[in-house]
Biotite code that builds the C-alpha atoms (Angstrom):
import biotite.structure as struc

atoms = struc.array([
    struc.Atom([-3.219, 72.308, -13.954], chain_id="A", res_id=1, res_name="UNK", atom_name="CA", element="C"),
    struc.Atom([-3.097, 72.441, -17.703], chain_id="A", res_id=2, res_name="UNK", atom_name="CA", element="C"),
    struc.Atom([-3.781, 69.584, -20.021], chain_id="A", res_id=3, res_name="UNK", atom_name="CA", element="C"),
    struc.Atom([-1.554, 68.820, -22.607], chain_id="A", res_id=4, res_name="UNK", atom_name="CA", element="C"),
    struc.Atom([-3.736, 70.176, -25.535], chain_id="A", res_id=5, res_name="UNK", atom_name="CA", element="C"),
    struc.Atom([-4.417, 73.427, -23.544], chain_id="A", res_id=6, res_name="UNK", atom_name="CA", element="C"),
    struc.Atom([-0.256, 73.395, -23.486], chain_id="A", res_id=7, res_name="UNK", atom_name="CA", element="C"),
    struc.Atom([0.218, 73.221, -27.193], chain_id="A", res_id=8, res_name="UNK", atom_name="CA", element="C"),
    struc.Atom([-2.728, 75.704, -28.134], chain_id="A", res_id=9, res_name="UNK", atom_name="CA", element="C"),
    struc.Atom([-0.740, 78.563, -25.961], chain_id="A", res_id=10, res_name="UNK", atom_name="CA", element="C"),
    struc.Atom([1.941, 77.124, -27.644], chain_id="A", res_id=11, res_name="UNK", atom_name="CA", element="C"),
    struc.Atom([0.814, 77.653, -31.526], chain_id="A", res_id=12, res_name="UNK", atom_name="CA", element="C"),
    struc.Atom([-0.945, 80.969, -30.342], chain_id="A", res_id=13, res_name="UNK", atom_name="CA", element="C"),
    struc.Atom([2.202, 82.187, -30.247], chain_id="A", res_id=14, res_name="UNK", atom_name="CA", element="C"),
    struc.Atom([2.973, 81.516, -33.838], chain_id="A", res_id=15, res_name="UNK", atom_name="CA", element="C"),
    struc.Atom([0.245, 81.388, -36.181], chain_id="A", res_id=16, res_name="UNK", atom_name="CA", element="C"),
    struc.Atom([-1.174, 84.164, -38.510], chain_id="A", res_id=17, res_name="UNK", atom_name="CA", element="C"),
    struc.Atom([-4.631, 86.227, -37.911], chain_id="A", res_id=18, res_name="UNK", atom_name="CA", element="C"),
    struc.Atom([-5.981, 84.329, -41.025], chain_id="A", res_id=19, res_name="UNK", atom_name="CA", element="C"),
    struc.Atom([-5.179, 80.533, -39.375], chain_id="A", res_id=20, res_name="UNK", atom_name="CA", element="C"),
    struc.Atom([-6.742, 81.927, -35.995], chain_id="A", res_id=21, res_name="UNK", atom_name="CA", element="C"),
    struc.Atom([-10.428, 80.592, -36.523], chain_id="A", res_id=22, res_name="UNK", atom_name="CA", element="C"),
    struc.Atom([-9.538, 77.400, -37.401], chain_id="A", res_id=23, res_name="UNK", atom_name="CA", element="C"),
    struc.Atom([-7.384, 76.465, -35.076], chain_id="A", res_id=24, res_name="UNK", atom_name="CA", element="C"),
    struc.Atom([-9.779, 77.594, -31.975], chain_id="A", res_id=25, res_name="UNK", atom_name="CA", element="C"),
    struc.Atom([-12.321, 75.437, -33.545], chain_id="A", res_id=26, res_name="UNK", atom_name="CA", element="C"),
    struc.Atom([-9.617, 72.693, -33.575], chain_id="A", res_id=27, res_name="UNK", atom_name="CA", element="C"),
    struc.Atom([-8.817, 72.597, -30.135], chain_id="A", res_id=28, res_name="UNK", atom_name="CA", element="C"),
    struc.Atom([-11.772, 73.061, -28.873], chain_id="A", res_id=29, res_name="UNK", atom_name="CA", element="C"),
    struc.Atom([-12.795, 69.603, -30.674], chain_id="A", res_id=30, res_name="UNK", atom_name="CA", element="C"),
    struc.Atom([-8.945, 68.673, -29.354], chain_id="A", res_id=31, res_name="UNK", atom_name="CA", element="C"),
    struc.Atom([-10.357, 69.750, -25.626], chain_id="A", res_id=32, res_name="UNK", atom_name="CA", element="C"),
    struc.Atom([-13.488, 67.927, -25.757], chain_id="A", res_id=33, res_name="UNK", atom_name="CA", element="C"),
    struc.Atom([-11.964, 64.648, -27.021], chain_id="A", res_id=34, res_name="UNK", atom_name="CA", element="C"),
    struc.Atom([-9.397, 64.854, -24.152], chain_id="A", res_id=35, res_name="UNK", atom_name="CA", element="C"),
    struc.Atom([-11.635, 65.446, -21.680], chain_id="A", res_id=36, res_name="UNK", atom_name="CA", element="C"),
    struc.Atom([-13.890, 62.501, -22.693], chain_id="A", res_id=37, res_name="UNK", atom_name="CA", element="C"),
    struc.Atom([-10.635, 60.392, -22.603], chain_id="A", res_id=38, res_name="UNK", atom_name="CA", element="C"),
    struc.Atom([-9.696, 61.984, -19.265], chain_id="A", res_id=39, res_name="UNK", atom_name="CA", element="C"),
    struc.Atom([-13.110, 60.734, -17.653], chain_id="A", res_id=40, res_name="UNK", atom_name="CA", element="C"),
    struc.Atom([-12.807, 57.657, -19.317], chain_id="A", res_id=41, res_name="UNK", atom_name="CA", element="C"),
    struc.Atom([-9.554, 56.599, -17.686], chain_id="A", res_id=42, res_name="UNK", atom_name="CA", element="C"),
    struc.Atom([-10.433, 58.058, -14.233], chain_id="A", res_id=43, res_name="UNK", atom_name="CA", element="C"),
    struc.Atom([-13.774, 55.787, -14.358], chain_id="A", res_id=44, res_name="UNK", atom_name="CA", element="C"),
    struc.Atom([-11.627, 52.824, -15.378], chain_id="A", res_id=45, res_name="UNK", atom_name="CA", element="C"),
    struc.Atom([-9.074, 53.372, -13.040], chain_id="A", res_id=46, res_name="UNK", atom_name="CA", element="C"),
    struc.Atom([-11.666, 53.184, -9.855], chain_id="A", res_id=47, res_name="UNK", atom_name="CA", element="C"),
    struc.Atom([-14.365, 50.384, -11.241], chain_id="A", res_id=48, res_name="UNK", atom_name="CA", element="C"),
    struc.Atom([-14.630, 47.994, -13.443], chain_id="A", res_id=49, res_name="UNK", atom_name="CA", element="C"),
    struc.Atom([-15.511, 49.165, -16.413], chain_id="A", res_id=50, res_name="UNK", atom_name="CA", element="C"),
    struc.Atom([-18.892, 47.221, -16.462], chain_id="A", res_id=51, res_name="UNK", atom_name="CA", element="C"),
    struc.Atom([-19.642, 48.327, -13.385], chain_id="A", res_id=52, res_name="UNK", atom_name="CA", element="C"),
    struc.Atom([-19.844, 52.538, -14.369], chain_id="A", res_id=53, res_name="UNK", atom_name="CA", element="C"),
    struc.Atom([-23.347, 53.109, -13.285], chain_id="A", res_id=54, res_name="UNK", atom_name="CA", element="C"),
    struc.Atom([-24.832, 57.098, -13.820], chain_id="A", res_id=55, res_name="UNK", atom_name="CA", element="C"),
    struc.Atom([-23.095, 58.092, -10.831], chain_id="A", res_id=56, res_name="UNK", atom_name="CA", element="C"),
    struc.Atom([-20.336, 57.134, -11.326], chain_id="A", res_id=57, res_name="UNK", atom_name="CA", element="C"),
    struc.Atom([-20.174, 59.173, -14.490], chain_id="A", res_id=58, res_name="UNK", atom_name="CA", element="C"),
    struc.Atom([-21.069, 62.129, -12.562], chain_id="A", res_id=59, res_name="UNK", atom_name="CA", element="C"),
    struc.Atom([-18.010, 61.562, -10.250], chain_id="A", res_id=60, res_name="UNK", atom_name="CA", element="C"),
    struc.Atom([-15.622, 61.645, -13.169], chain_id="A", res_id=61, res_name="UNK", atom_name="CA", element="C"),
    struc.Atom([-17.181, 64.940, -14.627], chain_id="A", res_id=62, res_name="UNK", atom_name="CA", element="C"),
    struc.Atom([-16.307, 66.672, -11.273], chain_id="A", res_id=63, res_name="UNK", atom_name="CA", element="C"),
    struc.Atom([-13.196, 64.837, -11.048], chain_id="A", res_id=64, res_name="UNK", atom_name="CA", element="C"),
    struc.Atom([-12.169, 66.225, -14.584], chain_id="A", res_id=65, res_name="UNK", atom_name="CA", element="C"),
    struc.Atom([-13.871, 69.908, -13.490], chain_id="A", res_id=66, res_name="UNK", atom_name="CA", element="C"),
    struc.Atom([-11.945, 70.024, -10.355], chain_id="A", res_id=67, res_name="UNK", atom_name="CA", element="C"),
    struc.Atom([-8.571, 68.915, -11.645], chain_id="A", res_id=68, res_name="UNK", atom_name="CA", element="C"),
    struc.Atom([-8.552, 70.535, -15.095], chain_id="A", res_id=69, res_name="UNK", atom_name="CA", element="C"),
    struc.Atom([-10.827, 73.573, -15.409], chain_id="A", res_id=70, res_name="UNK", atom_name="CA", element="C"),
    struc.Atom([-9.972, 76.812, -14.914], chain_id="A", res_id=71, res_name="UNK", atom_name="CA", element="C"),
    struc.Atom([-11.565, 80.271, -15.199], chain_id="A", res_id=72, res_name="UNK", atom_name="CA", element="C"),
    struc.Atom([-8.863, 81.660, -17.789], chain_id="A", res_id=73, res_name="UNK", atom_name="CA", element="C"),
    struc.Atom([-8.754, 80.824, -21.291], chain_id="A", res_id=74, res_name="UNK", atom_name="CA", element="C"),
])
């Protein structure tokens, strides 16, 4: 499954110039990272309360994120 910022950056790969290319990787991979944090964020407060996260816990949405969203291509 593909997130929706790994949608839009095959989406704009397909239309920006060699010279914009740098840039925007470095965007969405700052894009990626922020999602993913959200991502975990909503899956831990969607199972616990949130003062209740404990290291574990944290662990659990990692994988979560890992096994839903990450895949081997790029």
């Amino acid at each position: 499954m593909k997130t929706a910022v790994e949608w839009l950056e095959i989406e704009i790969q397909k239309s920006i110039i060699p010279a914009q290319k740098d840039y925007f990787k470095w965007a969405f991979e700052q894009a990626k990272e922020f999602e993913k944090e959200r991502i975990k964020y909503a899956y831990l407060n969607g199972r616990y309360d949130a003062d209740k996260i404990v290291m574990s816990d944290k662990f659990y949405a990692e994988q979560y994120y890992n096994e839903t969203f990450k895949t081997t291509e790029q």
